[in-house]
N, C-alpha and C positions, 0 to 999 in steps of 0.2 A: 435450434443450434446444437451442434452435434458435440461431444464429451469433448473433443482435442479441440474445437473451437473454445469452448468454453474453457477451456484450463490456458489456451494462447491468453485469450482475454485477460483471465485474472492474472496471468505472469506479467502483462505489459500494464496493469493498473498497477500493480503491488510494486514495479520499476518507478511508477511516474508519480507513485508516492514516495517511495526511497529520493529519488532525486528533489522532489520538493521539501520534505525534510531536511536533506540536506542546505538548500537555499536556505530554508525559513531560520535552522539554525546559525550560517555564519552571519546573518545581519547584523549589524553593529547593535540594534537593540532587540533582540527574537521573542518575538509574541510566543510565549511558552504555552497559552491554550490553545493556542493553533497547532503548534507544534505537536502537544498532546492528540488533539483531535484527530491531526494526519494517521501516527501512532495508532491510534484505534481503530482506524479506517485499515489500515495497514493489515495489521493482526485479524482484522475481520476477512481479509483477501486469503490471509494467509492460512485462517482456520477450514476457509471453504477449499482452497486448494486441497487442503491435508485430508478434507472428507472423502472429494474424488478420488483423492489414490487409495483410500481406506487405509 
């Protein structure tokens, strides 16, 4: 997989976790370790993006 493929990739994770966050949070009752869990999933997209650009 070639570098620009790979950063597409993590842009449109790191989006489909922002929007699931967002769902998991307005439920009337929000599973808060889910929510967290996204969260880290999230940050971990986001740390590996930050590597590529150095």
């Amino acid at each position: 997989m070639s570098v620009d493929a790979r950063i597409e990739s993590l842009r449109a994770k790191h989006a489909q976790l922002e929007t699931a966050i967002e769902v998991a949070s307005h439920r009337p009752l929000p599973d808060t370790a889910h929510i967290t869990d996204l969260k880290r999933q999230k940050l971990k997209v986001k740390e590996e993006l930050e590597s590529i650009h150095g």
